[in-house]
C-alpha positions in Angstrom: 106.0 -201.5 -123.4 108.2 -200.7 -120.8 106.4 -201.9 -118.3 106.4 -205.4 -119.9 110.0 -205.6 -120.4 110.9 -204.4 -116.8 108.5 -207.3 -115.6 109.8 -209.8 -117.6 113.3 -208.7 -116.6 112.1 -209.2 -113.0 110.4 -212.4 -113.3 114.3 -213.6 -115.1 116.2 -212.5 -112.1 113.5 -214.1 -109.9 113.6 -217.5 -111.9 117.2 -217.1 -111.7 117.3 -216.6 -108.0 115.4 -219.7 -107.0 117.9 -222.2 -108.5 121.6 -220.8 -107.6 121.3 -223.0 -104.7 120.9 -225.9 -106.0 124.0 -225.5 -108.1 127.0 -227.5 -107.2 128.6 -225.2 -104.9 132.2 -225.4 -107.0 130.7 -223.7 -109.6 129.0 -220.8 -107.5 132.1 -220.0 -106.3 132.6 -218.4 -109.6 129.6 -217.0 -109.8 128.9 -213.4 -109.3 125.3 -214.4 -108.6 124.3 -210.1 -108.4 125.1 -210.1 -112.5 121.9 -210.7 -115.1 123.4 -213.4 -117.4 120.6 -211.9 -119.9 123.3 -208.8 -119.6 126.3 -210.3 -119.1 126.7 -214.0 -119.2 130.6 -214.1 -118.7 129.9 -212.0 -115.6 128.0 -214.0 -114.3 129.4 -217.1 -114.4 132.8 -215.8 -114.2 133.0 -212.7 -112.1 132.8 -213.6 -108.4 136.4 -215.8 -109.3 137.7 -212.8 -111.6 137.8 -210.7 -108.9 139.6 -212.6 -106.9 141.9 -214.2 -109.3 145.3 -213.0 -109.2 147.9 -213.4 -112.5 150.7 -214.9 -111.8 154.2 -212.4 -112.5 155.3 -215.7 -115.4 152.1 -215.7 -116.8 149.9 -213.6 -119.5 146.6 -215.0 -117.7 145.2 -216.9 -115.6 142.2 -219.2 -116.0 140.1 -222.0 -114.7 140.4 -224.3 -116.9 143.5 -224.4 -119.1 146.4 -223.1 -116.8 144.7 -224.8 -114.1 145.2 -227.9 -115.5 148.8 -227.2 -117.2 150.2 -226.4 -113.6 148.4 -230.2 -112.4 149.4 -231.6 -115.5 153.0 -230.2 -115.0 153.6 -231.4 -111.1 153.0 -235.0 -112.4 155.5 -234.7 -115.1 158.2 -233.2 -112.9 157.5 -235.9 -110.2 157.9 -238.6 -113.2 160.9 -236.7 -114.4 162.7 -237.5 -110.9 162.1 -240.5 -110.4 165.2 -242.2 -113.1 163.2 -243.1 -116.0 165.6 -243.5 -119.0 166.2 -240.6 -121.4 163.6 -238.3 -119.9 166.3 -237.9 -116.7 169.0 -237.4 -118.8 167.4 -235.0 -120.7 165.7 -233.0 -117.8 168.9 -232.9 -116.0 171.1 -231.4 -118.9 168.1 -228.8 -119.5 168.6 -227.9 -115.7 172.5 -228.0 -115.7 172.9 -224.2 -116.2 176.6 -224.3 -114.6 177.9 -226.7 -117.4 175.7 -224.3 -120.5 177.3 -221.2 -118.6 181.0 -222.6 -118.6 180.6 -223.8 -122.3 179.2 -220.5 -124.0 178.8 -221.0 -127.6 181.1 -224.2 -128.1 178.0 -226.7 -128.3 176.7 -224.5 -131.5 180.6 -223.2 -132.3 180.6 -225.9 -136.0 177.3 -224.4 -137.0 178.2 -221.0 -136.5 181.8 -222.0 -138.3 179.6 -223.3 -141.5 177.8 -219.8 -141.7 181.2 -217.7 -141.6 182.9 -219.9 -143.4 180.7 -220.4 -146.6 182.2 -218.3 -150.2 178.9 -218.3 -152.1 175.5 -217.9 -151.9 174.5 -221.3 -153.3 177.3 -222.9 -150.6 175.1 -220.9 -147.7 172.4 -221.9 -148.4 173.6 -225.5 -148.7 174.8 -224.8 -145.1 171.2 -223.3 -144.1 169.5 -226.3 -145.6 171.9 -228.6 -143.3 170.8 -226.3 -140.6 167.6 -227.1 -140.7 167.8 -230.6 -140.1 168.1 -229.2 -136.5 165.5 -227.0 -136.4 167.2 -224.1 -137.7 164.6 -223.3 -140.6 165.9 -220.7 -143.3 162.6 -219.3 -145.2 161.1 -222.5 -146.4 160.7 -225.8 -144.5 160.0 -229.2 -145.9 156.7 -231.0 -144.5 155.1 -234.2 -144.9 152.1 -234.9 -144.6 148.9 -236.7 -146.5 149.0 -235.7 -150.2 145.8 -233.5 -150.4 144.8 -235.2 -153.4 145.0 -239.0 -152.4 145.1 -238.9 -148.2 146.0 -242.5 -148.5 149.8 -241.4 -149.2 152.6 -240.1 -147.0 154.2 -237.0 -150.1 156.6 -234.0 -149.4 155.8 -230.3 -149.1 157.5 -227.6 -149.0 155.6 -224.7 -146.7 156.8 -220.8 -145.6 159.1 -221.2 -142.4 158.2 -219.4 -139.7 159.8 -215.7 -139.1 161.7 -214.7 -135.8 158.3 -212.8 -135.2 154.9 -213.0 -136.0 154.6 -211.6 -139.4 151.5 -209.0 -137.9 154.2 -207.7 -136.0 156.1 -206.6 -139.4 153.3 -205.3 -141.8 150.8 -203.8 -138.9 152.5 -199.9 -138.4 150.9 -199.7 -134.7 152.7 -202.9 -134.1 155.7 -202.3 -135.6 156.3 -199.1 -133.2 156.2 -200.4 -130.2 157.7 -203.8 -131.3 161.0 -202.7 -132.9 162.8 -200.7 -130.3 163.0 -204.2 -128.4 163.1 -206.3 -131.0 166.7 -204.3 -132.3 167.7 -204.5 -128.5 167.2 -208.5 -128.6 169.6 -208.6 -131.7 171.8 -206.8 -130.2 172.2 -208.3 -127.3 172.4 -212.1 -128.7 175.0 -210.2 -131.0 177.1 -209.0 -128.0 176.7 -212.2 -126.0 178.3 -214.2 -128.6 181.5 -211.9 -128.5 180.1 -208.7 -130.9 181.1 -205.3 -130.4 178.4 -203.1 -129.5 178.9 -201.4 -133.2 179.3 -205.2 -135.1 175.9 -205.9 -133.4 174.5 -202.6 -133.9 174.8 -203.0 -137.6 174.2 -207.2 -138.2 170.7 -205.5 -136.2 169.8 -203.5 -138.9 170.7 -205.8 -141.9 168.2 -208.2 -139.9 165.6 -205.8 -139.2 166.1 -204.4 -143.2 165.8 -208.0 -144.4 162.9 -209.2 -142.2 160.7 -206.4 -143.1 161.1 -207.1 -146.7 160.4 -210.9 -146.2 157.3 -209.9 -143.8 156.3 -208.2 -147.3 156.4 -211.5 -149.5 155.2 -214.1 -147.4 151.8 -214.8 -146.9 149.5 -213.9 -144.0 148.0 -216.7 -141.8 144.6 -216.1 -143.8 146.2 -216.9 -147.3 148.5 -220.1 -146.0 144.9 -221.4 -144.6 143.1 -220.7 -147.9 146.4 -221.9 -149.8 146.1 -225.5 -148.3 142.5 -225.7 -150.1 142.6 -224.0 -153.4 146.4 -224.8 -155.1 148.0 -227.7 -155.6 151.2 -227.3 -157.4 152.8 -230.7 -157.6 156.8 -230.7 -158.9 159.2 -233.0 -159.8 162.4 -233.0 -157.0 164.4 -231.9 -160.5 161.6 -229.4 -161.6 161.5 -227.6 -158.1 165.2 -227.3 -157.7 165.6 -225.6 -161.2 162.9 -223.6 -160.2 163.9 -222.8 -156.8 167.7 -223.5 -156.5 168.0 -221.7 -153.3 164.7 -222.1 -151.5 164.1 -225.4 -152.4 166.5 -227.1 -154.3 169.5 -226.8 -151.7 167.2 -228.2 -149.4 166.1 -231.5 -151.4 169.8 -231.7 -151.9 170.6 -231.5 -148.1 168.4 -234.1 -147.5 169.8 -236.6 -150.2 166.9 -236.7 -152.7 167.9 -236.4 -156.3 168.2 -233.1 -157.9 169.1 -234.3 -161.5 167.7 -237.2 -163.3 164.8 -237.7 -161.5 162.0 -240.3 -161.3 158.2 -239.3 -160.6 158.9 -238.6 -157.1 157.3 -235.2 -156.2 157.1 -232.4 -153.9 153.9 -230.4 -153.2 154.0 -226.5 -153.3 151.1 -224.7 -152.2 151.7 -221.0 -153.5 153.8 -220.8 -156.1 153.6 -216.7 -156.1 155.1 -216.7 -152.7 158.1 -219.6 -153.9 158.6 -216.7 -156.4 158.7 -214.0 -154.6 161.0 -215.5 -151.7 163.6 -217.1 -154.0 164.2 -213.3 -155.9 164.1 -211.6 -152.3 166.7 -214.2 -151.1 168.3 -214.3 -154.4 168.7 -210.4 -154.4 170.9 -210.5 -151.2 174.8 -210.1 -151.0 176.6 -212.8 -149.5 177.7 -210.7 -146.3 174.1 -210.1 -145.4 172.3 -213.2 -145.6 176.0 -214.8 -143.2 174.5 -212.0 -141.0 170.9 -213.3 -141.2 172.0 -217.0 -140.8 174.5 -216.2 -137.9 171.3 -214.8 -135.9 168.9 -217.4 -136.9 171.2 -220.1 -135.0 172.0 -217.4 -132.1 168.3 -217.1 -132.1 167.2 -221.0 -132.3 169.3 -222.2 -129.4 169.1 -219.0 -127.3 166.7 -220.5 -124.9 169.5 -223.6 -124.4 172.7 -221.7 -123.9 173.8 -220.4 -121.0 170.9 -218.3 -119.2 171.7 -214.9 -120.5 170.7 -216.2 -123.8 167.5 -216.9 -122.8 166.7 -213.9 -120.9 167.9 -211.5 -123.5 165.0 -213.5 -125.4 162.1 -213.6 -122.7 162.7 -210.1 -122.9 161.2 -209.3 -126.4 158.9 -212.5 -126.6 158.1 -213.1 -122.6 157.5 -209.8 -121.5 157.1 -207.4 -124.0 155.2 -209.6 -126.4 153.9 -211.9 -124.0 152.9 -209.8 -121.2 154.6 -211.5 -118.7 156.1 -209.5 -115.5 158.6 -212.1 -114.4 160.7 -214.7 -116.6 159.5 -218.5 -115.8 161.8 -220.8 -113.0 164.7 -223.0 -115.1 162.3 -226.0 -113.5 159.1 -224.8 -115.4 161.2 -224.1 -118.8 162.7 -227.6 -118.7 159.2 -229.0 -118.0 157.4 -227.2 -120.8 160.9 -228.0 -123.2 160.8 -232.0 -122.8 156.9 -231.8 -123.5 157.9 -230.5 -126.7 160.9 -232.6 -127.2 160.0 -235.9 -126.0 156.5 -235.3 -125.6 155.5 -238.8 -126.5 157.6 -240.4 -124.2 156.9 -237.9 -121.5 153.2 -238.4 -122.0 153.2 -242.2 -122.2 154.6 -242.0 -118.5 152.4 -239.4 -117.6 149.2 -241.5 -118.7 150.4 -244.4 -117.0 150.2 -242.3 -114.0 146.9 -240.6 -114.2 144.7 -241.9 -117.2 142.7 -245.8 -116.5 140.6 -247.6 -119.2 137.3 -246.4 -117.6 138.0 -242.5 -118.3 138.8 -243.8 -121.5 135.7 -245.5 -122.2 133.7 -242.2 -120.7 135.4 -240.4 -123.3 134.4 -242.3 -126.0 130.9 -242.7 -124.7 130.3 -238.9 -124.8 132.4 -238.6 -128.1 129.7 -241.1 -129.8 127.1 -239.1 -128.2 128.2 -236.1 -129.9 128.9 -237.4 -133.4 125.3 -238.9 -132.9 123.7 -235.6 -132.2 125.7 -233.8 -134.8 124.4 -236.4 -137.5 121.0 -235.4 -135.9 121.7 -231.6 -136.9 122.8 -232.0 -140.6 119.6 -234.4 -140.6 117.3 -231.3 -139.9 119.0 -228.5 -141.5 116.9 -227.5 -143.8 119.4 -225.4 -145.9 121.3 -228.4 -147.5 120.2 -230.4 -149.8 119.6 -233.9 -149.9 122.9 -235.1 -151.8 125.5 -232.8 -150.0 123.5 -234.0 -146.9 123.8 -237.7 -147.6 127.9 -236.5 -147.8 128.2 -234.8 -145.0 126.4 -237.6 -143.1 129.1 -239.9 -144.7 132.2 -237.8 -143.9 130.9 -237.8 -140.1 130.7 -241.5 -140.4 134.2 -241.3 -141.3 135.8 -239.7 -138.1 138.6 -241.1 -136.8 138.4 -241.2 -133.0 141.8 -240.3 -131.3 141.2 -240.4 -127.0 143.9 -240.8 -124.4 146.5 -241.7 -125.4 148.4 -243.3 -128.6 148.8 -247.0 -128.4 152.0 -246.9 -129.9 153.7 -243.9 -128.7 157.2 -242.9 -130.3 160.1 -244.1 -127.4 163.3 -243.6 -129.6 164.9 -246.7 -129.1 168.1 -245.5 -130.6 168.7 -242.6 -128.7 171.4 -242.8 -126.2 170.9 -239.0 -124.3 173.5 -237.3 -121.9 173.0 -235.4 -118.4 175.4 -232.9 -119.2 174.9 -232.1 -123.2 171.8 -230.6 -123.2 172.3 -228.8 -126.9 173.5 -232.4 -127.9 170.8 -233.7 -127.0 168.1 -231.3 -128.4 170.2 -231.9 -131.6 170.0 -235.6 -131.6 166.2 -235.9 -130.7 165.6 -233.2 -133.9 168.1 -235.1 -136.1 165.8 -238.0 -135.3 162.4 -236.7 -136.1 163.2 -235.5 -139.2 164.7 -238.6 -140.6 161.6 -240.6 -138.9 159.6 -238.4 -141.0 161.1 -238.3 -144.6 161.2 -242.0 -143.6 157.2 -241.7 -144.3 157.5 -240.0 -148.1 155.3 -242.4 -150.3 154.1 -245.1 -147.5 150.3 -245.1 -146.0 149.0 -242.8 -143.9 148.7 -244.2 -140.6 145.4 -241.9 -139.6 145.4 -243.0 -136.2 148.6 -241.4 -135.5 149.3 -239.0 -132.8 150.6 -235.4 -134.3 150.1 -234.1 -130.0 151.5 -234.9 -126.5 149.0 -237.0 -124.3 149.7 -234.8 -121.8 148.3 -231.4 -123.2 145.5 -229.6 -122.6 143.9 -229.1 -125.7 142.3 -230.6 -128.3 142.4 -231.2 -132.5 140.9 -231.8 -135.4 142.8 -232.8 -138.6 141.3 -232.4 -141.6 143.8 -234.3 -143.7 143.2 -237.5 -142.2 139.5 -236.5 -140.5 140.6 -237.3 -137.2 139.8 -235.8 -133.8 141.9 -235.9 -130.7 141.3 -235.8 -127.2 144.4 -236.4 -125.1 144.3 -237.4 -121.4 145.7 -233.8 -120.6 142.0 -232.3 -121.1 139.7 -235.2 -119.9 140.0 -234.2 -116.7 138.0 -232.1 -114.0 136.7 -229.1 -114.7 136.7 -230.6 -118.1 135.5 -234.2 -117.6 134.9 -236.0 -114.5 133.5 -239.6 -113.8 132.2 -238.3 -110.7 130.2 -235.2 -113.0 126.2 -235.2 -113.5 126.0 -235.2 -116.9 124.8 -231.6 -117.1 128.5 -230.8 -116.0 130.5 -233.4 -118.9 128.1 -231.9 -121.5 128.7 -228.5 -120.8 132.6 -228.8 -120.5 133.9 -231.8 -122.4 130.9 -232.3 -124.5 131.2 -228.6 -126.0 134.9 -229.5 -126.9 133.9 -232.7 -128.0 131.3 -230.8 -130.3 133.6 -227.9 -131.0 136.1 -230.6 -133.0 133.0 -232.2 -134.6 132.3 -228.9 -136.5 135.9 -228.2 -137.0 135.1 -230.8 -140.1 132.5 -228.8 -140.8 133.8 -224.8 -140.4 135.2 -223.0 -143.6 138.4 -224.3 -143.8 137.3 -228.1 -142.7 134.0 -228.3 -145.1 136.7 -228.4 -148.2 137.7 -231.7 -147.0 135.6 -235.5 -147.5 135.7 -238.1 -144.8 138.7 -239.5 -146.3 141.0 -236.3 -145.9 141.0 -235.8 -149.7 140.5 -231.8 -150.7 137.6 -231.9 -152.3 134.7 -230.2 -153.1 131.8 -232.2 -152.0 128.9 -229.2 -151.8 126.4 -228.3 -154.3 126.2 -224.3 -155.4 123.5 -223.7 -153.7 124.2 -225.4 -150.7 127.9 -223.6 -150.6 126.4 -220.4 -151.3 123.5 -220.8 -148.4 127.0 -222.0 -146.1 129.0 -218.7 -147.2 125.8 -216.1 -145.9 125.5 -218.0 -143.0 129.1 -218.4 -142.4 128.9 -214.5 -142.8 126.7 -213.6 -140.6 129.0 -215.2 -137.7 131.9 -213.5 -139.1 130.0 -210.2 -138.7 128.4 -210.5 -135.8 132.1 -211.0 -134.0 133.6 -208.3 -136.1 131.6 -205.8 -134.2 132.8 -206.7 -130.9 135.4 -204.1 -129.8 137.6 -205.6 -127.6 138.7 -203.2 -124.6 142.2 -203.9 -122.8 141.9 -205.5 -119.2 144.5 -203.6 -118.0 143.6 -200.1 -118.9 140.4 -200.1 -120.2 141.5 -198.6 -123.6 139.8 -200.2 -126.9 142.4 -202.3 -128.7 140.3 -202.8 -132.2 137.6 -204.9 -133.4 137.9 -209.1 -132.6 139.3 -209.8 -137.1 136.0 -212.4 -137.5 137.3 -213.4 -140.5 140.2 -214.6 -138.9 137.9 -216.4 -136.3 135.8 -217.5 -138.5 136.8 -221.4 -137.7 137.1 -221.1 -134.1 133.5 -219.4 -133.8 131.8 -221.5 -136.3 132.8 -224.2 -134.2 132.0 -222.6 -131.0 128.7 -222.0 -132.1 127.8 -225.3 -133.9 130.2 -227.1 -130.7 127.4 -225.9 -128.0 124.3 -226.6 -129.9 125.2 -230.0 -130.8 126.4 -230.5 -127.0 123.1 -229.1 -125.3 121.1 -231.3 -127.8 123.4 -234.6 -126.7 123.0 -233.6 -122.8 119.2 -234.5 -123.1 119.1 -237.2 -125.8 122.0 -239.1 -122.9 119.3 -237.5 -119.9 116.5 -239.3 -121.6 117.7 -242.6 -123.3 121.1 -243.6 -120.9 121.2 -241.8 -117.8 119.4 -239.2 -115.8 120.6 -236.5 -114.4 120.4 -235.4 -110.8 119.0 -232.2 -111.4 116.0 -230.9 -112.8 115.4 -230.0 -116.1 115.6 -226.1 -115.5 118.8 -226.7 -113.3 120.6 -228.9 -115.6 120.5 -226.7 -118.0 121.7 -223.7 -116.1 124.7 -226.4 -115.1 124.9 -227.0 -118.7 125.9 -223.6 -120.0 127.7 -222.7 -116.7 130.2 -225.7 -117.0 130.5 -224.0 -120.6 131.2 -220.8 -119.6 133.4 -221.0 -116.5 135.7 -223.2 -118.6 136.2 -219.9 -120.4 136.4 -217.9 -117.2 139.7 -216.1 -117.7 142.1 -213.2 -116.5 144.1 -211.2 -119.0 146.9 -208.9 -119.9 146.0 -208.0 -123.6 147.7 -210.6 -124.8 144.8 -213.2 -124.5 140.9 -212.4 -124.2 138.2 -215.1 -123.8 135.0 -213.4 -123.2 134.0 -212.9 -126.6 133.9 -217.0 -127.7 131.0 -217.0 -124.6 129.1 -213.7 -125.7 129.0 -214.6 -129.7 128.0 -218.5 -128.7 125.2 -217.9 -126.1 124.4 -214.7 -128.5 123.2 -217.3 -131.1 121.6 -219.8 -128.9 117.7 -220.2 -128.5 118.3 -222.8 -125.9 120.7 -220.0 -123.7 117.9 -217.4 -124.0 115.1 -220.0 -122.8 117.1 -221.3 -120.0 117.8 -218.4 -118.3 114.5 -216.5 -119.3 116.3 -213.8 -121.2 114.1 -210.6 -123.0 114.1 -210.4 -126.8 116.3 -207.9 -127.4 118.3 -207.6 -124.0 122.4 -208.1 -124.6 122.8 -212.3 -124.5 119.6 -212.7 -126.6 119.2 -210.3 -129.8 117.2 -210.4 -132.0 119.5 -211.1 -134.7 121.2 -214.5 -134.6 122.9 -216.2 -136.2 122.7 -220.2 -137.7 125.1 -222.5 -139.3 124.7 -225.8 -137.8 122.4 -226.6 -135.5 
């Protein structure tokens, strides 16, 4: 037996051998061609560029993919930024103008912090807080809308957790906690004593914070339970109903933003969980008035810290940058202002941007390979011989339904009304916020408009939205090493394709499969087709859960990957690459060939895959594991590269979900 496994280990690395050349030699530059991808498949299609890769000091990582194409991405912008274009110059100037936020100190924020002081009563702070938020400054609750879960046709209001100052996993996990609270209490301290504190008044507003946040981590719920929350509750209020519920959590803010508290009409507002609504309005309600002035004071401190003068903003990058983020050196002014108009005025930005770089044919790529996907995809639930013929026939028709987002939008947001200034830069974050949220409440009870954009153009990423069964591919990522006109198909497949997939089975994952084509929550699965999902959906989840994940830096375990947590992400991963691999050879044998032979097309295939992955780390961020768990799983991976049952990339347990 040993013998037959040591030969068919030899015959792999001799199959292997003959074909590196013919591998476009971009991609063997990666490669650290002395690795067994039957071992080690990240290794060797990642490791000859890992050891040369260098992190930069303002980074967590580096990669090949991502980063690679931020920093491109980025240039452009900053080159479109100087060249006068209205309201984007303006604003990019005043982000840069750190003489004029220097010399003003607090006075751009000086009414706000006013209201806070000023307030005599708990209901009248929270009145303020709610006016606050308006601007971004978001007290415990936040109001959202979005598609009504129950008829996706309309525009209703929710009202959703706000985020905390820090991920709440930093609050409720002790091994977090330890090493993040000595500098989280510094931050608070310092914002404190920048805004005129002494070091004992700061000292103390830093433990009433600290006291109170811990509390809050403790009644809000974890990322897990806002996911599930989305799915299985629908709590639907009258604006009179949920302000006599809620006075302070949700009432003050329907009164902030002008919509009746008191003789209302049928108009209603959506709560998800009504346990947390509970729990948060007796926490806030258990307060004294000093202490949540205290918490307020810092929450606006804290909200505009990266755009007053830059002391602010280090004091910040100190917790959330370096310690948190596992950066050595804070980012250039020129690289904050770039990433902060992406997120302010990112359509704008972006519509420039595309003009620039994006044509009609890339466009028309896209969509090509997007159908080509959705087609193979529709050919997986076809075969998969686990559902049943009626939740088939509905899965096949919420596919149908997709809603193809690529590029760009066609009518991207240029707020005509704005009139922005080169030397107000808080001004003008205030004005753009101000705006948004008054264009949204704008949409409560219209039509949902599914073909609208909720990302830049620019960014590299893509979506799927389940409320409106959309998927989005902006012009940021349809690039090289991504997508390329210029690509064999082996190459597009591999890197776009698998994204393409990967947001094809997002509608499909845990969380997505809840929804119909039409956005609607709904449960369109038989029993026993929900219960065959749930083991197989297990299986994944296991199989990830018992990857221990060792820090790059040290070498020291840091846990177990949370696959239950993942379970989205590597469902999709999984179902993402199969459907792409089957869609690279029904294009290869019905549209267009590709240059290489079979065997070395699909080596290209699940290299472009993997080296779009290929990725160095503080232990902030690790990718290998979405490459071990997908190619784990993947009787196509194990055939191509003539892999022994049982060695490390081809078990003999895998796991399948879609096909």
């Amino acid at each position: 037996m040993v013998k037959i496994i040591a030969s068919a280990s030899a015959l792999a690395a001799v199959a292997i051998a003959g074909t590196i050349n013919e591998i476009p030699a971009d991609m063997r530059a990666l490669m650290d061609t002395d690795a067994n991808p039957c071992d080690d498949f990240y290794q060797y299609a990642c490791g000859g560029w890992y050891k040369q890769a260098v992190i930069p000091a303002d980074r967590a990582k580096t990669d090949t993919s991502f980063s690679v194409l931020g920093e491109k991405n980025d240039a452009i912008i900053r080159q479109i930024l100087g060249a006068g274009h209205p309201k984007v110059s303006e604003y990019y100037k005043s982000c840069l103008d750190t003489r004029t936020l220097t010399a003003e100190g607090l006075a751009p924020i000086s009414s706000d912090l006013q209201s806070v002081k000023t307030a005599t009563s708990v209901a009248g702070l929270l009145q303020v807080a709610a006016n606050l938020s308006k601007k971004g400054v978001y007290a415990f609750t936040q109001p959202v809308v979005a598609p009504d879960s129950q008829d996706a046709t309309a525009n209703v209001l929710y009202s959703a957790q706000a985020p905390s100052t820090l991920t709440r996993q930093l609050y409720v996990n002790p091994q977090y906690w330890r090493v993040v609270q000595p500098a989280y209490k510094q931050y608070i301290t310092s914002i404190f004593k920048l805004a005129g504190k002494t070091t004992a008044q700061a000292t103390a507003a830093a433990n009433t914070i600290i006291d109170f946040e811990l509390q809050l981590a403790g009644v809000q719920l974890s990322k897990l339970e806002m996911l599930e929350a989305k799915t299985a509750n629908y709590n639907a209020l009258t604006y009179c109903d949920a302000a006599a519920k809620y006075p302070l959590t949700v009432g003050a803010q329907l009164q902030a933003y002008g919509f009746p508290t008191k003789n209302c009409d049928s108009q209603k507002i959506i709560l998800n969980d009504l346990d947390f609504f509970d729990r948060v309005e007796a926490l806030v309600g258990g307060q004294s008035l000093s202490a949540l002035k205290t918490i307020f004071e810092f929450k606006v401190l804290h909200t505009y810290a990266p755009s007053l003068a830059p002391s602010f903003g280090t004091a910040r990058w100190k917790l959330f940058g370096k310690l948190i983020g596992g950066e050595s050196v804070e980012q250039s002014r020129e690289k904050k202002c770039t990433a902060d108009i992406q997120e302010k005025l990112g359509d704008l930005v972006s519509d420039y941007f595309v003009k620039a770089t994006f044509d009609t044919n890339s466009a028309a790529r896209a969509e090509e390979l997007v159908q080509a996907l959705q087609t193979s995809f529709k050919q997986g639930i076809a075969t998969a011989a686990w559902l049943d013929e009626e939740t088939r026939d509905k899965a096949i028709t919420k596919l149908s339904k997709f809603v193809h987002l690529i590029g760009a939008p066609t009518s991207p947001q240029t707020y005509p009304s704005l009139n922005l200034s080169a030397t107000e830069y808080i001004a003008n974050i205030n004005k753009i916020t101000t705006f948004e949220t008054d264009a949204n409440l704008q949409l409560i009870g219209t039509k949902v408009d599914r073909t609208k954009w909720s990302s830049p153009a620019a960014e590299v990423n893509a979506y799927y939205a389940p409320y409106v069964n959309s998927i989005t591919f902006p012009a940021g990522i349809l690039q090289s090493p991504f997508f390329s006109g210029k690509f064999d198909p082996a190459r597009n497949f591999g890197g776009i394709g698998m994204v393409i997939g990967h947001e094809i089975t997002h509608g499909f994952d845990d969380s997505g499969r809840k929804y119909d084509g039409d956005g609607n929550v709904a449960d369109w699965w038989s029993d026993e087709t929900s219960l065959a999902f749930n083991k197989k959906a297990k299986c994944i989840m296991d199989q990830y859960s018992a990857f221990n994940v060792r820090s790059e830096t040290s070498g020291n375990s840091l846990g177990n990957v949370n696959g239950r947590l993942t379970l989205g992400e590597t469902i999709a991963d999984n179902g993402g690459l199969k459907t792409a691999f089957r869609a690279f050879h029904n294009y290869t044998e019905t549209v267009s060939p590709s240059a290489f032979t079979k065997e070395v097309g699909d080596k290209v295939f699940f290299l472009s895959f993997a080296q779009n992955w290929c990725s160095k780390n503080t232990d902030a961020y690790l990718q290998l594991f979405r490459i071990y768990g997908a190619v784990q799983n993947n009787d196509a991976f194990a055939k191509t590269f003539n892999c022994p049952l049982n060695s490390k990339m081809n078990p003999t347990k895998k796991c399948y979900l879609w096909e």
